[in-house]
C-alpha positions as CSV (number, residue, x, y, z in Angstrom):
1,X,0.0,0.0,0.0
2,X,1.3,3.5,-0.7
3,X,2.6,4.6,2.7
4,X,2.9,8.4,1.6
5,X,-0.9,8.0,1.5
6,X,-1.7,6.1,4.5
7,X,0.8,8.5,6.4
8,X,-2.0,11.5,4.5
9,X,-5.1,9.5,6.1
10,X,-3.2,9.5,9.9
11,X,-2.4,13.1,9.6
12,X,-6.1,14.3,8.6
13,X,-7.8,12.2,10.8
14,X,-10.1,10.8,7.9
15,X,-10.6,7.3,10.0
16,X,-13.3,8.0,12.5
17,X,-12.2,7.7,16.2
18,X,-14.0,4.6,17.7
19,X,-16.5,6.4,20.2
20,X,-16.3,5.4,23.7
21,X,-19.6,3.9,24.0
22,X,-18.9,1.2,21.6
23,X,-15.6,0.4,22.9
24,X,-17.2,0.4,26.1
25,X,-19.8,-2.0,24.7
26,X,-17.7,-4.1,22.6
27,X,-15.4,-4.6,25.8
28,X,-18.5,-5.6,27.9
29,X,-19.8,-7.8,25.4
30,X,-16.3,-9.8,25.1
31,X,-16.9,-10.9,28.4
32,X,-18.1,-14.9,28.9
33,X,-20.2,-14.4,31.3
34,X,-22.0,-10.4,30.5
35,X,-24.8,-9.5,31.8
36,X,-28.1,-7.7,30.3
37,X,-28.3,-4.9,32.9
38,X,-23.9,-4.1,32.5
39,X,-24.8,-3.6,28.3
40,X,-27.8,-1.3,29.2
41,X,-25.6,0.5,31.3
42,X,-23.4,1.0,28.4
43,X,-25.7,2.3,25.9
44,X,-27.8,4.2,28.8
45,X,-24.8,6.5,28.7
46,X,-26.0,7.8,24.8
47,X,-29.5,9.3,24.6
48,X,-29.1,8.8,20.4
49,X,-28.2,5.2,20.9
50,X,-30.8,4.5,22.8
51,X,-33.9,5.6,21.0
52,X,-31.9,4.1,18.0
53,X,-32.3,0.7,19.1
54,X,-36.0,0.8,20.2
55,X,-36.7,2.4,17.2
56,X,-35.2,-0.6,15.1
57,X,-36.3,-3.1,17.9
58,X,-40.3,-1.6,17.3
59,X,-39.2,-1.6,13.1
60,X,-41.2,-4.4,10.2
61,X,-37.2,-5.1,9.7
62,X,-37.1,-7.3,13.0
63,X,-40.8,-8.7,13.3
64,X,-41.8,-6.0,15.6
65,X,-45.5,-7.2,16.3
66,X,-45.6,-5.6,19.6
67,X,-44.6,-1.8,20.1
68,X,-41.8,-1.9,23.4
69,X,-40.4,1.1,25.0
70,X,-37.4,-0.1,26.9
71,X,-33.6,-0.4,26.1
72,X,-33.6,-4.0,28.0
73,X,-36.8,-5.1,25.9
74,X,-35.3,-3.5,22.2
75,X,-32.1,-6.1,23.2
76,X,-33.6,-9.1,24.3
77,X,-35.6,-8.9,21.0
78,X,-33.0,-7.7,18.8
79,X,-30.0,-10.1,20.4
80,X,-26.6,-8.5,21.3
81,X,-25.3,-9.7,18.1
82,X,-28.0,-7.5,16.1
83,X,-26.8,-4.5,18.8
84,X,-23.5,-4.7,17.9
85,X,-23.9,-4.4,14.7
86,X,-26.4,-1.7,14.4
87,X,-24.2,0.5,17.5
88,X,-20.9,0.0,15.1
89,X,-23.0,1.0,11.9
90,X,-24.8,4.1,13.8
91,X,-21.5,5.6,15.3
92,X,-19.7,4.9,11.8
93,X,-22.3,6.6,9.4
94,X,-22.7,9.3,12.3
95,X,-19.0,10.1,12.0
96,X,-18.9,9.6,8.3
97,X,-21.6,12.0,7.8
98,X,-19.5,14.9,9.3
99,X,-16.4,14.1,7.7
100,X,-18.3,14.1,4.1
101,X,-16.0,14.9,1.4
102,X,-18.0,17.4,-1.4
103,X,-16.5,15.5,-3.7
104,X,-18.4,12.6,-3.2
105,X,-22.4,12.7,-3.4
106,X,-23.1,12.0,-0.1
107,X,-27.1,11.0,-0.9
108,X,-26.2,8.8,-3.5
109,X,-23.1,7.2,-1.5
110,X,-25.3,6.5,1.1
111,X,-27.8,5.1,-1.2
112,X,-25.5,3.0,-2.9
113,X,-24.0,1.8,0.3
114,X,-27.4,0.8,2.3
115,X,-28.4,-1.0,-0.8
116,X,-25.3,-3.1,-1.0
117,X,-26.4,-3.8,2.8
118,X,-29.8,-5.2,2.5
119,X,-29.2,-6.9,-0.7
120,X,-26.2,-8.9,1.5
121,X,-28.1,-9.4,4.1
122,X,-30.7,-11.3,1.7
123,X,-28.3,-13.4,0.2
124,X,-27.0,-14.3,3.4
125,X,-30.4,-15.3,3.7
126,X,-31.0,-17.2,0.7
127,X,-27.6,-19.1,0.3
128,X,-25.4,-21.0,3.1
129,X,-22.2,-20.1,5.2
130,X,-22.5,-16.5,6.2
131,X,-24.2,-14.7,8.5
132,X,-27.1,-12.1,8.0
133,X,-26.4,-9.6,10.1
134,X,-22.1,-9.7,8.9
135,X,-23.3,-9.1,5.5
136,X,-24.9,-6.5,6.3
137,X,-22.3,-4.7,8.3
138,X,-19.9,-5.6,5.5
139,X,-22.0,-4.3,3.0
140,X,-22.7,-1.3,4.6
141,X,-19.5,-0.9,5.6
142,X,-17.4,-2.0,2.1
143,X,-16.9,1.8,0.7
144,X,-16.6,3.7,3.7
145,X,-12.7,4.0,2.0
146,X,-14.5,6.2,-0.6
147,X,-14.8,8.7,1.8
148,X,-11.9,8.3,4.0
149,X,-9.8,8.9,0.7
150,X,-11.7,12.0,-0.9
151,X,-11.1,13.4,2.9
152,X,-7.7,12.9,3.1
153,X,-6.2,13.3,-0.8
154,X,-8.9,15.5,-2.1
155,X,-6.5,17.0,-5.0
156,X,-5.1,13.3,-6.2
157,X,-8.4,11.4,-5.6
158,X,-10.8,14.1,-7.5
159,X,-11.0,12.5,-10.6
160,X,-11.6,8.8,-9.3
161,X,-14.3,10.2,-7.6
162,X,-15.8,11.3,-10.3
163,X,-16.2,7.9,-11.5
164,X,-18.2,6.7,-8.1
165,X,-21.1,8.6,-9.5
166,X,-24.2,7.2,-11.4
167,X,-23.8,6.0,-14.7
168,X,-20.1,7.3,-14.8
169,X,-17.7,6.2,-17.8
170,X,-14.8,4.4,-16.7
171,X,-13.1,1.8,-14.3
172,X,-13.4,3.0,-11.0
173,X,-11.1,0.6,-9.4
174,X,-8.7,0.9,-12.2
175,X,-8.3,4.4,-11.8
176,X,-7.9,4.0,-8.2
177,X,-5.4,1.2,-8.8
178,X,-3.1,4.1,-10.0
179,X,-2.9,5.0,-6.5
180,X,-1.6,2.5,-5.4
181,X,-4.1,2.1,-2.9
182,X,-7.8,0.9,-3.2
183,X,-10.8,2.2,-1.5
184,X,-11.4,-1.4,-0.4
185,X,-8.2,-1.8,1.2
186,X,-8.7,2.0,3.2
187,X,-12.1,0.5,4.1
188,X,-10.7,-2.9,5.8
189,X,-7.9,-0.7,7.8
190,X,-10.9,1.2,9.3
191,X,-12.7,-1.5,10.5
192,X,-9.8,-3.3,11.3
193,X,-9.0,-0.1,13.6
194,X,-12.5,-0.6,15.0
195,X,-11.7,-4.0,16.2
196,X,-14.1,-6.1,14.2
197,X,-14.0,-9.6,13.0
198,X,-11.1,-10.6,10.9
199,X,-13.6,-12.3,8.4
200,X,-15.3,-8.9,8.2
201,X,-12.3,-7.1,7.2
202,X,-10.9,-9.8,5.3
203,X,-13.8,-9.8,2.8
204,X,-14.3,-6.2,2.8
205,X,-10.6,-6.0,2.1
206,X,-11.2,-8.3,-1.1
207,X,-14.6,-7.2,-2.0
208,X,-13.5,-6.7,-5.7
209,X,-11.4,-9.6,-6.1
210,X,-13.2,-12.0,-7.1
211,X,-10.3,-14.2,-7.7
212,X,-9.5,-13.4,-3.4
213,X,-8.4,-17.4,-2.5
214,X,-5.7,-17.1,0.7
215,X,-4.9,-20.6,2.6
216,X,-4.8,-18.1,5.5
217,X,-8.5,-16.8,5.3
218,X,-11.1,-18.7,6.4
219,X,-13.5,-19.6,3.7
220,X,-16.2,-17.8,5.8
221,X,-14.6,-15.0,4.8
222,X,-14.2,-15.8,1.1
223,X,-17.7,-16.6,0.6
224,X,-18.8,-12.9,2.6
225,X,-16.0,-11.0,-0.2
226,X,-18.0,-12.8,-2.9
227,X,-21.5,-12.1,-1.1
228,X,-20.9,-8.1,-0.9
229,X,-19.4,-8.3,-4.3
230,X,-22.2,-9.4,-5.5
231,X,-24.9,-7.1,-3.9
232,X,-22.6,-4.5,-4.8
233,X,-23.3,-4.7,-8.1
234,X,-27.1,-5.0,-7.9
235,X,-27.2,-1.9,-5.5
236,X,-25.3,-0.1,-8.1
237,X,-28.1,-1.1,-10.7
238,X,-30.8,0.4,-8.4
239,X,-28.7,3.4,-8.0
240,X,-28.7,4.2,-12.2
241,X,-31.1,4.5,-14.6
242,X,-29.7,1.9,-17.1
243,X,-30.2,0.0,-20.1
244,X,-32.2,-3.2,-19.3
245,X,-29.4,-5.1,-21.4
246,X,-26.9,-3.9,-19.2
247,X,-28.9,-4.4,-16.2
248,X,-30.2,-7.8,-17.0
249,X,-26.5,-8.6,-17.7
250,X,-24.8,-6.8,-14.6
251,X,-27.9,-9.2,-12.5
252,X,-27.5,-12.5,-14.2
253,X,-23.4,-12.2,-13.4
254,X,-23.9,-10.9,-9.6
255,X,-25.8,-14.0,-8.8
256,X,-23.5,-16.2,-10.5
257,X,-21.0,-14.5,-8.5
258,X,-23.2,-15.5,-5.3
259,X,-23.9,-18.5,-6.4
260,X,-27.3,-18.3,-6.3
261,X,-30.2,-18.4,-9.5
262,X,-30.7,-15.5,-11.5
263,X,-34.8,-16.4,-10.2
264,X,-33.9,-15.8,-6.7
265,X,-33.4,-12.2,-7.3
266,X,-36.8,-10.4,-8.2
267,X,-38.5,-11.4,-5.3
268,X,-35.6,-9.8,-3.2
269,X,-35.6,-6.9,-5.1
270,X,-39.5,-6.5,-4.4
271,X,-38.6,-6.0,-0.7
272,X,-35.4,-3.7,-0.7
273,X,-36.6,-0.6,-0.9
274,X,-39.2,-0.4,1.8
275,X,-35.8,-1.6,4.1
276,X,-33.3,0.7,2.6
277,X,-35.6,3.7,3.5
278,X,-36.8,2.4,7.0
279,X,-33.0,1.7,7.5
280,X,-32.0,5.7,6.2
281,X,-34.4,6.9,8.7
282,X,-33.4,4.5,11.6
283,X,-29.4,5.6,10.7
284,X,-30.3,8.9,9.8
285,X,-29.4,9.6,6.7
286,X,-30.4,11.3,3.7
287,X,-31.2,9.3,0.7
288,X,-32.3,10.2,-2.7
289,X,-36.2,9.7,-3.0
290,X,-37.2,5.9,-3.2
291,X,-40.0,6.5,-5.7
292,X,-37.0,6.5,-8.3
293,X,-35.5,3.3,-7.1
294,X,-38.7,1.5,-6.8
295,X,-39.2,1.9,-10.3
296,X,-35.9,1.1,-11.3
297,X,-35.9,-2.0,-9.6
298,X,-39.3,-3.2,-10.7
299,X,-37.4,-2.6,-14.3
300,X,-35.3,-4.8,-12.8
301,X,-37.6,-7.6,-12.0
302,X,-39.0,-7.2,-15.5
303,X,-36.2,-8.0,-17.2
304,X,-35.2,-11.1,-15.0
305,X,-38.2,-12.6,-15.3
306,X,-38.8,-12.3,-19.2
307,X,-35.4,-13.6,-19.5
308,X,-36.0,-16.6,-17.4
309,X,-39.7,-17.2,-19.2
């Protein structure tokens, strides 16, 4: 990796800090034998946190059939697990959002990043060997380099970012390969920073390489590179208005990727975007109106389906 760059990141402070209250979570959590009333406690101590997780804990996403109001009722439903991940994803968008770069568009970033979430976490669903609520994180999580990079090298990185843009002409990755180092790479050293699982930052790490085989990595993580690869792709479809060749062709090669049928796909896409917006509003953030994606991925549906008739 280019170490005149990674020395550029350190200086600028482009990696969010870890916040307290999830170090002070994750450290209670590592614990054998933790108890319920030590990880209220923990997130007691953040007002946002809080009324973040009974939000999600009352949300469709989680089954919510009965409204609660408490913190200790929103984890016993969601499962510390499930808190983890949503504490780690709240505290990273919250710091990413204030460290935006303007040269990245941070509605469509976030967009393109909370689709690549949800469509990993159904997958995850759908195939074998990897966890929901990891490939979501990982999704979520896989371009937070993006950012970190138009922070820190603004001048050198302006025109890769113009390629992370919608329907942009170019290799993005091979532009940023001139670098000498990726987005996906910045993103692994992040949440390797934040202390997550090696698997997660492994895959994230490789998220692009499709080729990624190491007799070192577990294959847990291999399968989770290939997974986020994968919804990548099909967020990015949802994200641009393009042909239905291309988007019928960009589809049929992300499940392959996945390895799961092309005709798995359109009844996935049919319940994405009422998640990706109830997830925007439970993380905050602002996202491009979903009218536009809807359509775009019933286009989507479309065109799988008459090519599998």
């Amino acid at each position: 990796m280019n170490e005149r760059i990674l020395r550029r990141i350190d200086d600028t402070n482009a990696v969010p800090s870890i916040p307290n209250v999830v170090r002070h979570l994750l450290e209670v959590t590592a614990e054998p034998d933790y108890k319920l009333s030590n990880v209220v406690q923990v997130l007691s101590t953040d007002a946002g946190i809080t009324t973040d997780v009974v939000r999600l804990a009352n949300s469709s996403l989680y089954g919510g059939t009965s409204k609660i109001a408490t913190l200790d009722t929103a984890i016993t439903r969601l499962g510390i697990k499930r808190i983890r991940q949503l504490v780690i994803a709240r505290s990273l968008v919250s710091n990413l959002q204030t460290s935006q770069s303007q040269l990245i568009d941070e509605s469509y970033f976030w967009r393109r990043s909370l689709g690549t979430a949800v469509m990993a976490a159904h997958f995850a669903d759908a195939g074998k060997g990897v966890g929901r609520d990891t490939a979501f994180l990982a999704g979520l999580l896989s371009d937070v380099g993006v950012v970190i990079l138009a922070r820190a090298i603004p001048d050198e990185y302006r025109e890769v970012a113009a390629l992370y843009t919608p329907r942009s002409e170019g290799d993005f990755c091979a532009h940023e390969r001139t670098l000498g180092l990726s987005h996906a790479e910045v993103s692994a050293m992040a949440l390797e920073r934040w202390s997550l699982s090696r698997d997660l930052v492994l895959a994230v790490r490789h998220h692009h390489d499709l080729n990624f085989e190491d007799e070192s990595a577990p294959g847990a993580a291999v399968r989770l590179a290939l997974l986020v690869n994968g919804a990548g792709e099909v967020a990015t479809c949802l994200c641009e208005a393009s042909e239905p060749e291309h988007i019928r062709e960009v589809c049929t090669k992300a499940m392959k990727t996945v390895g799961l049928e092309t005709s798995d796909l359109p009844p996935i896409l049919r319940r994405v975007e009422p998640e990706i917006d109830e997830l925007a509003n439970v993380l905050r953030l602002d996202i491009i109106p979903s009218k536009v994606y809807a359509l775009i991925a019933e286009s989507v549906s479309e065109q799988l389906t008459s090519a599998s008739s």
